[in-house]
N, C-alpha and C positions, 0 to 999 in steps of 0.2 A: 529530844529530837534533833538529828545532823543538820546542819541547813547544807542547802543546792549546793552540789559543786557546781562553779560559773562554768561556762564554757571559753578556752581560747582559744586565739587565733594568729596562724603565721602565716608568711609566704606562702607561696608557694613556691617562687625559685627564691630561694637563700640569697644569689647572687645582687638583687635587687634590692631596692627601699621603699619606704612609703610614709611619708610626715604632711600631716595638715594642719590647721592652727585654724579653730574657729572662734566665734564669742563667748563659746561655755569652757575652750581648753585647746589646748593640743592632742594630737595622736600621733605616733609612730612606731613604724615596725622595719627593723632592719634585719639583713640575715637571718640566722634560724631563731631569731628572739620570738618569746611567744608571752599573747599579752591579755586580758580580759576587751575585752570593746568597752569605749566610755558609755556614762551611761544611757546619753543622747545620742547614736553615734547619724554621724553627718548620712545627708544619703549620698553624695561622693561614695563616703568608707563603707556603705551597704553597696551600692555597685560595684565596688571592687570584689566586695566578696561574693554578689550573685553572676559577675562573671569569671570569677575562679582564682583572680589575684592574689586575693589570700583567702586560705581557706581553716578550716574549723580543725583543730588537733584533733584526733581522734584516741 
């Protein structure tokens, strides 16, 4: 059996960035890099993406 593809996530404007650093890691996404979400991700790094910051490759 395959396992999951994860889902990633980038930008949405390339132009921008995004780095956090908490007690379990860091995160960042820069230009069109696209990344998995850690596996606790912050809820900061879920705000950004349920208001469109970065959003879900498709």
């Amino acid at each position: 059996m395959a396992a999951a593809k994860k889902k990633k996530y980038k930008l949405k404007d390339p132009t921008t960035q995004f780095a956090e650093v908490t007690s379990e890691g860091s995160f960042s996404l820069a230009g069109k890099q696209e990344k998995e979400l850690p596996k606790n991700p912050s809820q900061e790094l879920l705000k950004r993406i349920e208001v469109g910051f970065i959003e879900e490759v498709e």
